[in-house]
C-alpha positions in Angstrom: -1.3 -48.3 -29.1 -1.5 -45.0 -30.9 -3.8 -43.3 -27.9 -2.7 -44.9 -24.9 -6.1 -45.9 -24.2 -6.7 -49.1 -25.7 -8.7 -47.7 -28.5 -8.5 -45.6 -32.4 -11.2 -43.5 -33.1 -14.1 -45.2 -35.4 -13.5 -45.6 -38.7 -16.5 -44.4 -38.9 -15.8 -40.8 -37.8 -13.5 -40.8 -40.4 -16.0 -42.1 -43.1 -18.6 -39.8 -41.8 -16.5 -36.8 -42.3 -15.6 -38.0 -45.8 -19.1 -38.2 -46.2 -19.6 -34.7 -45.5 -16.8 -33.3 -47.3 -18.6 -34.4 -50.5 -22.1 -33.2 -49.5 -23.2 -29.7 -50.6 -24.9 -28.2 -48.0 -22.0 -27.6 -45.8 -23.9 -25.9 -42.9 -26.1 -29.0 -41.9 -25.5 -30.8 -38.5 -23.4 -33.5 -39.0 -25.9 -36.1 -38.3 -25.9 -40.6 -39.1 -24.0 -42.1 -36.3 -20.5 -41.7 -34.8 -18.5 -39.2 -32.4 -19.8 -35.7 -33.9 -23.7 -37.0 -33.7 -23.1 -38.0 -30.3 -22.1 -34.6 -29.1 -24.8 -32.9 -31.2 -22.7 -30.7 -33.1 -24.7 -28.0 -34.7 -21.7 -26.6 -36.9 -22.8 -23.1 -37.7 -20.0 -21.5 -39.3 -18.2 -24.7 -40.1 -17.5 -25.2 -44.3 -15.6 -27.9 -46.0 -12.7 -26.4 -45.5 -13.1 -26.2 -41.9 -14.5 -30.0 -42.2 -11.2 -30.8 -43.8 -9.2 -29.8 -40.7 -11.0 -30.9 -38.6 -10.6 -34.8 -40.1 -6.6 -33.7 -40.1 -6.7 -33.4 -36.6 -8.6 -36.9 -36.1 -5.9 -38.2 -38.8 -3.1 -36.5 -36.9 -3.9 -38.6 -33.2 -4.2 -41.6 -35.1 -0.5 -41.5 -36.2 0.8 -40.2 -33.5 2.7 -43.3 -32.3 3.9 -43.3 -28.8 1.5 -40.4 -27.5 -1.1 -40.6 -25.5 -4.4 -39.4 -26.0 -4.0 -36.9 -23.2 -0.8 -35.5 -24.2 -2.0 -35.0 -27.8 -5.3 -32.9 -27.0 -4.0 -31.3 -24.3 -1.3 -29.8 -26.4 -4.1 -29.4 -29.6 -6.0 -27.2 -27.4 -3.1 -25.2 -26.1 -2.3 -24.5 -30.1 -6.1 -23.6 -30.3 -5.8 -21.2 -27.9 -3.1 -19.6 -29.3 -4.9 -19.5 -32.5 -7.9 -17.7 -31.1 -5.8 -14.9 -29.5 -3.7 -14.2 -32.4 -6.1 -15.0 -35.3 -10.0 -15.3 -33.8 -12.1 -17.9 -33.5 -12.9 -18.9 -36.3 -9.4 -20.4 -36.9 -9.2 -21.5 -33.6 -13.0 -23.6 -34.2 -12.0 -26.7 -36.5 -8.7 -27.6 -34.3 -11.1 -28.0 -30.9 -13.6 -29.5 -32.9 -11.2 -32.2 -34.0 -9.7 -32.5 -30.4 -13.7 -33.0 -28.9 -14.1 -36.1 -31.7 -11.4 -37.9 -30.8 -12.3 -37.3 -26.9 -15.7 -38.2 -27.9 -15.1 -41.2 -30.3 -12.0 -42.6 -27.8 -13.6 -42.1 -24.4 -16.9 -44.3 -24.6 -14.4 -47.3 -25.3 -11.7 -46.6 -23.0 -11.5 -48.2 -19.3 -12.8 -46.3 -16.4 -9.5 -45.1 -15.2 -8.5 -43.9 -18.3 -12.0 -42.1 -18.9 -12.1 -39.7 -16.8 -8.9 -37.9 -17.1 -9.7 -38.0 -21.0 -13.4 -36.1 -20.1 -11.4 -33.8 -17.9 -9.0 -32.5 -21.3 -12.9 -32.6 -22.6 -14.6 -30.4 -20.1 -11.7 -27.8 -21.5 -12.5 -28.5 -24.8 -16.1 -27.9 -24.5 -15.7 -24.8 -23.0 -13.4 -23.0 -25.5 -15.8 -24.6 -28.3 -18.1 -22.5 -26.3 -15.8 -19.6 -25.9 -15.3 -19.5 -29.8 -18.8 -19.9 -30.7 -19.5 -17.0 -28.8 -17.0 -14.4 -29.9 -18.2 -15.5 -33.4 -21.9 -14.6 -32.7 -23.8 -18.3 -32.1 -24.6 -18.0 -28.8 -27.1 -21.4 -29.1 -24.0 -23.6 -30.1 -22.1 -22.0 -27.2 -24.6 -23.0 -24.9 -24.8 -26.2 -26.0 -21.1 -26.6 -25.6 -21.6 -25.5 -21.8 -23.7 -28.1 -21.3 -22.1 -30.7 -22.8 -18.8 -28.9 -20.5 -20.8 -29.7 -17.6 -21.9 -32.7 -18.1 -18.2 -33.7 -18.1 -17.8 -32.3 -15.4 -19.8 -34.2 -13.6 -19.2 -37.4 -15.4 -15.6 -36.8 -14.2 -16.0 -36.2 -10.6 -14.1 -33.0 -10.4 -16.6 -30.3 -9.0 -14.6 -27.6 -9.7 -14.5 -27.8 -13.3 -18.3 -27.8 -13.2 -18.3 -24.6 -11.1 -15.8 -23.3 -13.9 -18.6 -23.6 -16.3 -21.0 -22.3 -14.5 -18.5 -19.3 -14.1 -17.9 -19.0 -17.9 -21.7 -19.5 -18.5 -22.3 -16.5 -15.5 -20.0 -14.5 -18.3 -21.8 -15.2 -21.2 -25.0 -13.6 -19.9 -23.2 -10.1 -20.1 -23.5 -10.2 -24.0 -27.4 -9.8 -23.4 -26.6 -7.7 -20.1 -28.8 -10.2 -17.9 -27.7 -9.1 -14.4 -30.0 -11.1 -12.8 -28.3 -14.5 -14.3 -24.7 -13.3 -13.8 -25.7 -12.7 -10.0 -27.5 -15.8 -9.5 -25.0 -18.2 -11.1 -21.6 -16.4 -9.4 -23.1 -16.7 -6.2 -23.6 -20.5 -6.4 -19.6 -20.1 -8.0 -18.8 -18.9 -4.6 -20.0 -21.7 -2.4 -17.1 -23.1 -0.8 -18.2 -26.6 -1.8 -16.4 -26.7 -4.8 -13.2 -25.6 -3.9 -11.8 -23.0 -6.6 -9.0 -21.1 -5.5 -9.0 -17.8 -4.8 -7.9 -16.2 -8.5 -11.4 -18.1 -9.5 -13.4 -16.8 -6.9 -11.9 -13.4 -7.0 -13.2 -13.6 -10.6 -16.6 -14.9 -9.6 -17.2 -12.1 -7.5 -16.0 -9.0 -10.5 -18.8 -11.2 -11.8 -21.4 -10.9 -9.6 -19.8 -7.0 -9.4 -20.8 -7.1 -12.8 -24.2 -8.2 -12.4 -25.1 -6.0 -9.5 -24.1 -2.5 -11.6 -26.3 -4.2 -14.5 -29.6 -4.8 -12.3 -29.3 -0.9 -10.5 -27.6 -1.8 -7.2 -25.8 0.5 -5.1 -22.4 1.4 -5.7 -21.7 1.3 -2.6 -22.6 -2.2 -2.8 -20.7 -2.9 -6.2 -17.5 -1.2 -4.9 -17.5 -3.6 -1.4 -17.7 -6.5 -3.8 -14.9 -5.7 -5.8 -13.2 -5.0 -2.8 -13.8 -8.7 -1.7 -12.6 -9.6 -4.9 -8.9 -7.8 -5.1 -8.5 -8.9 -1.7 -8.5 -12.4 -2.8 -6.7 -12.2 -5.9 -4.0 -10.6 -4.0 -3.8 -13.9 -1.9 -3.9 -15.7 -4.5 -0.9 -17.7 -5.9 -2.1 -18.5 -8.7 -2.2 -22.3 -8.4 -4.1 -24.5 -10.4 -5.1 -24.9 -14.0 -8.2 -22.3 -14.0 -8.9 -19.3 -15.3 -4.6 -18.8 -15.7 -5.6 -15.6 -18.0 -7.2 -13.9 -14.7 -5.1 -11.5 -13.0 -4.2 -7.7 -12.0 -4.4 -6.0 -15.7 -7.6 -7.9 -16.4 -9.7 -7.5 -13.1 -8.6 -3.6 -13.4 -10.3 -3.5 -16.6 -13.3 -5.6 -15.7 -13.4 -3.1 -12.6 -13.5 -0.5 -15.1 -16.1 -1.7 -16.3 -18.4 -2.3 -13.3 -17.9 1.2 -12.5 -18.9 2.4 -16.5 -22.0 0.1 -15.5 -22.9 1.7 -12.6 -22.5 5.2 -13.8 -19.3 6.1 -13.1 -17.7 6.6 -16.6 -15.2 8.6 -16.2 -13.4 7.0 -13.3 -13.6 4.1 -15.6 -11.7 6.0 -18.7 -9.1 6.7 -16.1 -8.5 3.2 -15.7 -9.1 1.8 -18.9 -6.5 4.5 -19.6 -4.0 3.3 -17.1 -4.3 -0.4 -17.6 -5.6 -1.4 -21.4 -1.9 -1.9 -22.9 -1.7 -3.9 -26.0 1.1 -5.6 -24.9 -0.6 -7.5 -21.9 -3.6 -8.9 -24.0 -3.9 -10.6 -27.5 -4.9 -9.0 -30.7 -8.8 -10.4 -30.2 -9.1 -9.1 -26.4 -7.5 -5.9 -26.6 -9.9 -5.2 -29.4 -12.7 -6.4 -27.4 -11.5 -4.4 -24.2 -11.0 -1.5 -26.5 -14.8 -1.7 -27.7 -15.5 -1.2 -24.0 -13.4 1.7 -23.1 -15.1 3.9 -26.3 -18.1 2.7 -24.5 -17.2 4.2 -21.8 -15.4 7.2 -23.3 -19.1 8.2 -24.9 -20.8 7.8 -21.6 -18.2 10.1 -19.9 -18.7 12.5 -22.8 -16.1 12.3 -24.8 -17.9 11.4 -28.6 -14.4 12.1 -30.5 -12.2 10.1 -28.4 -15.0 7.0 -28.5 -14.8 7.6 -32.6 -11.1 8.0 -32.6 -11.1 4.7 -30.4 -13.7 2.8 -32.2 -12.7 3.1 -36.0 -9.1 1.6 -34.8 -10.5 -1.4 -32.9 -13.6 -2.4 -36.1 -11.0 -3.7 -38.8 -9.3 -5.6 -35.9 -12.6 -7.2 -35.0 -13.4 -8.1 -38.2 -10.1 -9.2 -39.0 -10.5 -12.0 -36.5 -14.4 -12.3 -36.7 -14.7 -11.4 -33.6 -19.0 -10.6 -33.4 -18.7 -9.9 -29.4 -16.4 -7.1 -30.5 -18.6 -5.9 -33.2 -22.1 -6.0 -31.5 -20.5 -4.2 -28.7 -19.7 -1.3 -31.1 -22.9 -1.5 -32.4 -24.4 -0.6 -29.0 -22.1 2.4 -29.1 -23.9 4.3 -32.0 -26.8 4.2 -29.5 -24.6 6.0 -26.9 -23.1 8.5 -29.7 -26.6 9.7 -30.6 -26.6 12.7 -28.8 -23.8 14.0 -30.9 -25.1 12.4 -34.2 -25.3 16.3 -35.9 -21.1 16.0 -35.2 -19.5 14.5 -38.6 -16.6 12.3 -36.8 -19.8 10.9 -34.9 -22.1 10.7 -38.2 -19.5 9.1 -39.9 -18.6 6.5 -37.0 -22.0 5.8 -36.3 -22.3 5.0 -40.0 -19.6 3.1 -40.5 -20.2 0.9 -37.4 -23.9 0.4 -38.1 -22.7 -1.4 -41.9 -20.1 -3.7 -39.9 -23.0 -4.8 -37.5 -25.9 -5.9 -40.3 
């Protein structure tokens, strides 16, 4: 058999899909039956052309003789992933999408013991759907991919891939800057019961780091945290298949930006300036980091620097359609305003104001 489980995906995916190739309104949930209904995929920034490669992927697994399901979409979503580093999410999208309907379509007709390793590969899939949907801007379709993560999750028996959910969704409230949520859902991350390793629990409590500068506590408090949190990624050995991505360079700069959030800016320059090296991140984060340390840069008062900073890191945003990127420089007009009579600033706060309508 082509997937190793007993089963091809539906000829109907395939016919749906065909079906929607045709259809004129490409921005429509792909609705009438089969895998994509089933996982209630909304589709906001997903055209024909996207459509089209997504149905190649589907195509792909059915002629791949001799692999297994598994195999296949593990190594689709590791090409994904690539993608989205080195070209955004938006070409990273139709690939996972692809991957989720043949998980979806293959795994309500395969056997028990082959079910639940394939809603494991899932639960991964889910989340970077949600990941890419909301460095693009849709942060409804990345919730929905959460949920649909987690109920995986649990489907599959594996509590700590729920708990890595929750994590990722503890995350995603920083894009409204809802401390209260990013406390709440790291602490229940940190309950033992799950059993993350350290790295992941060392990045659970940044988080909750996080949320504590956001909601006004004291730094004291924030800085004991974080201390908790490098002690235990310095035990760490890095074991497991969670949160790989997580380690020194990163929590510096996520530390850095606990202490920006707490009003300590320019200690967080200083290590923005000592750890954000282009050559440790991809093209989409280190523009994303980089939107942070002007951020930071116009709270410790240095306007020119934050422009300087900020012009170079918008075309890379919008080169990979990265709206996380993009609404965070929108937020820094607001912090440039007391040097709006400046031109550099006037200019900047221009320029970045057009790239956010």
């Amino acid at each position: 058999m082509v997937f190793g489980l007993g089963q091809e995906p539906t000829p109907q995916l395939e016919a749906l899909l065909h079906q929607r190739l045709r259809t004129p309104n490409r921005r429509t949930v792909l609705a009438g039956g089969g895998a994509l209904a089933a996982t209630a995929l909304a589709l906001p920034v997903i055209g024909s052309h996207d459509l089209r490669r997504i149905l190649d992927v589907i195509q792909d697994a059915r002629h791949r003789v001799g692999e297994s399901t598994l195999e296949y979409c593990d190594r689709a979503l590791d090409a994904a992933a690539a993608d989205d580093g080195l070209y955004g999410p938006g070409s990273a999208l139709p690939g996972v999408l692809g991957v989720l309907a043949v998980i979806t379509d293959t795994g309500r007709q395969a056997r028990p013991a082959h079910r639940i390793p394939l809603l494991r590969v899932g639960v991964r899939g889910a989340e970077l759907a949600a990941w890419f949907y909301r460095d693009l801007g849709h942060p409804g379709a990345a919730e929905q991919w959460r949920a649909q993560a987690i109920a995986w999750a649990r489907q599959s028996e594996e509590p700590t891939l729920e708990a890595y959910v929750l994590l990722r969704r503890a995350q995603a409230a920083w894009d409204t800057r809802d401390g209260a949520t990013m406390i709440t859902l790291s602490t229940t991350v940190l309950d033992r019961r799950w059993g993350l390793p350290a790295h992941v629990r060392a990045e659970a409590l940044q988080q909750q780091a996080r949320g504590q500068a956001l909601v006004g506590q004291p730094v004291s408090r924030i800085s004991r945290t974080l201390d908790r949190a490098a002690g235990l990624l310095a035990s760490s050995d890095g074991s497991g298949s969670l949160s790989q991505h997580y380690g020194r360079s990163l929590f510096a700069l996520q530390t850095a930006l606990c202490h920006a959030e707490a009003g300590r800016a320019a200690h967080a320059v200083d290590l923005y300036a000592e750890h954000l090296n282009p050559q440790a991140f991809s093209h989409r984060d280190h523009a994303y980091l980089s939107s942070l340390h002007a951020l930071a840069l116009a709270d410790a008062g240095y306007p020119e620097k934050a422009c300087e900073v900020a012009l170079k890191t918008l075309p890379v945003a919008q080169e990979v359609g990265s709206g996380r990127t993009v609404a965070e420089l929108a937020r820094l007009s607001e912090r440039l305003r007391p040097w709006r009579n400046r031109s550099v600033v006037r200019d900047t706060v221009q320029e970045l104001t057009l790239a956010a309508r």
